[in-house]
C-alpha positions as CSV (number, residue, x, y, z in Angstrom):
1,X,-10.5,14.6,53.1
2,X,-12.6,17.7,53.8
3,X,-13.1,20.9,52.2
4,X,-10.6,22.6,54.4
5,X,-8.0,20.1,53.7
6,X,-8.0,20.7,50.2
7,X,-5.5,23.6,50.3
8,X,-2.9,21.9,51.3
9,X,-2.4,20.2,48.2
10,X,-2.2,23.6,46.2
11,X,0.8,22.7,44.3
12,X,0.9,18.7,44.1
13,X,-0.1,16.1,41.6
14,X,-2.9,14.6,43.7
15,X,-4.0,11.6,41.0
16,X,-3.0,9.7,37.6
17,X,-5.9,7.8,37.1
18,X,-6.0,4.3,35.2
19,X,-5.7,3.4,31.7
20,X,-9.0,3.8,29.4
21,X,-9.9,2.6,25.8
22,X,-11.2,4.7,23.2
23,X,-13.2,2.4,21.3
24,X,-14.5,3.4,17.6
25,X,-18.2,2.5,19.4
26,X,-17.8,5.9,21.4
27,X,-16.7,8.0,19.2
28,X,-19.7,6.9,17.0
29,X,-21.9,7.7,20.0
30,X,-20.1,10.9,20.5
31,X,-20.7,11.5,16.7
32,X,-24.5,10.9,17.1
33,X,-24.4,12.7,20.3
34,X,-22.9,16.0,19.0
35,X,-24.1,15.8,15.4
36,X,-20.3,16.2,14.7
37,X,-19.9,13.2,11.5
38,X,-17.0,14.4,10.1
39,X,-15.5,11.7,8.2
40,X,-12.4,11.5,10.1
41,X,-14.0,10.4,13.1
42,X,-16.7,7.5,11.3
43,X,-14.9,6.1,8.2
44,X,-12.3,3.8,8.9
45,X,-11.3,3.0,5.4
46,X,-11.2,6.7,4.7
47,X,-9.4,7.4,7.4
48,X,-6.8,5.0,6.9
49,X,-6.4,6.0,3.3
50,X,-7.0,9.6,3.7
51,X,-6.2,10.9,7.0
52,X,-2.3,11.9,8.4
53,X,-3.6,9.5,11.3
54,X,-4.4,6.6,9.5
55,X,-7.0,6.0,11.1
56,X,-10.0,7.2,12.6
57,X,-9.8,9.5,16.0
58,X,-12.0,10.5,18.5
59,X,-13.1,14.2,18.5
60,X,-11.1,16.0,20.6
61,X,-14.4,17.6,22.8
62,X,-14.8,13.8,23.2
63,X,-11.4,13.7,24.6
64,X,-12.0,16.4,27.1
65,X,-15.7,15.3,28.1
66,X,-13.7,12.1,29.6
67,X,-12.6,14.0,32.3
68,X,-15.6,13.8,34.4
69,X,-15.2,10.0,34.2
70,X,-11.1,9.8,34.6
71,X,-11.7,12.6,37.9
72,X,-14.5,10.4,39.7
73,X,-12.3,9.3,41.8
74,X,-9.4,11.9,42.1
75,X,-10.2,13.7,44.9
76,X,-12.7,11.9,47.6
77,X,-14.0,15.2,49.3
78,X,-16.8,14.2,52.5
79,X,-19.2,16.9,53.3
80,X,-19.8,17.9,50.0
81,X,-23.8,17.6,48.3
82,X,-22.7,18.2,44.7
83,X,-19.6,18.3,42.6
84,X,-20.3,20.3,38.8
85,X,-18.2,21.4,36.2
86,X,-17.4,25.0,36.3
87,X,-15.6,25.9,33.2
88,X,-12.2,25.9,32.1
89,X,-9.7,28.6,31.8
90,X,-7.2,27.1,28.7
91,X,-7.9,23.8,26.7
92,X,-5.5,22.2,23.9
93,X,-5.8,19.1,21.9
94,X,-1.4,18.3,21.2
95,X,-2.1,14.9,19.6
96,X,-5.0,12.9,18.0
97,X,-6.3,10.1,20.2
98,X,-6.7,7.0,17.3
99,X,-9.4,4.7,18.2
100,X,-8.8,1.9,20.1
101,X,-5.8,3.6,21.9
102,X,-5.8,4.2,25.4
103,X,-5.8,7.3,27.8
104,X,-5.6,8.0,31.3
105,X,-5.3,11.5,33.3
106,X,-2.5,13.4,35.6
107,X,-4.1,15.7,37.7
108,X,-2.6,18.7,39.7
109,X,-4.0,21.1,41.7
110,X,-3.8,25.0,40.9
111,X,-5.8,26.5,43.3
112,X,-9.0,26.6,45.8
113,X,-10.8,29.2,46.0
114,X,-14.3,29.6,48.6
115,X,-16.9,31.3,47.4
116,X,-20.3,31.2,49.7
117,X,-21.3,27.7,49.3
118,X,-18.2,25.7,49.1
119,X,-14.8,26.2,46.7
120,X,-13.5,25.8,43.2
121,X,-11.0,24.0,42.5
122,X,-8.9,24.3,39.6
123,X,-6.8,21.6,38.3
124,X,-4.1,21.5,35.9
125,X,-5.3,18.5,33.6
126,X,-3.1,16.3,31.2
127,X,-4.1,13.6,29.3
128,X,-1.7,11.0,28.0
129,X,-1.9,8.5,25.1
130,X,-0.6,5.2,26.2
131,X,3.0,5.1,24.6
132,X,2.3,8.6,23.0
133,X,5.2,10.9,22.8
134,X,2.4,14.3,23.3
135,X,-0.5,14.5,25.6
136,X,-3.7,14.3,23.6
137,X,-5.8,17.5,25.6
138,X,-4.4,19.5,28.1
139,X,-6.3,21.8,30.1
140,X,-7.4,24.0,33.3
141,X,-10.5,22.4,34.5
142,X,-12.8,24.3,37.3
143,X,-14.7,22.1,39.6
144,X,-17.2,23.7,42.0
145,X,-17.5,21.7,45.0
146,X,-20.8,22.5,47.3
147,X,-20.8,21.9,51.0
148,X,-23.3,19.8,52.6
């Protein structure tokens, strides 16, 4: 697929990626990462006595830093020299992701716009919890493509 091509999917879900694990070890990572060490997050037995969860859960800006890795492969664009995140218009975090439980992405596309040195794409973003009756983050992600 090209630039060009990409606006004719304005409109269409163009991906739902695979399945992906949470594991407590990330989230820990995350915590480190972020110097965010809220309890909720690190101590299981708190959490499960403690928390409406019942167990620990990843940080929801954890949650939404996964898109990069769920999108890798979304939307194979050739003549392109750099893909970056550009921002997002609307985030929300529905439902707790506990650890261990698994996510994957639903990905449509909003809208392409060209500015001089390629387009932004925006994508309408969901991501589901494996057997989960909300999505866990939903949001309006803007990825600049840059043309070769």
């Amino acid at each position: 697929m090209t630039l060009a091509m990409l606006g004719e999917l304005v409109g269409r879900e163009v991906a739902v990626t695979e399945w992906f694990a949470i594991k407590q070890e990330r989230i820990d990572k995350f915590a480190d990462a972020t110097e965010d060490w809220q309890w909720i997050h690190l101590d299981r037995p708190r959490a499960r006595r403690e928390s409406p969860y019942g167990a620990t859960v990843a940080h929801g800006f954890l949650t939404l830093s996964m898109l990069s890795y769920l999108s890798r492969n979304i939307l194979p664009v050739e003549g392109i020299r750099l893909r970056v995140n550009y921002g997002l218009n609307r985030v929300r975090f529905p439902a707790p992701v506990r650890e261990g439980w698994r996510i994957r992405g639903r990905f449509t596309l909003l809208s392409v716009k060209e500015f001089a040195e390629g387009v932004d794409v925006t994508l309408d973003v969901t991501v589901e919890i494996e057997g989960g009756e909300k999505p866990c983050c939903v949001a309006e992600w803007i990825v600049r493509y840059y043309a070769s």
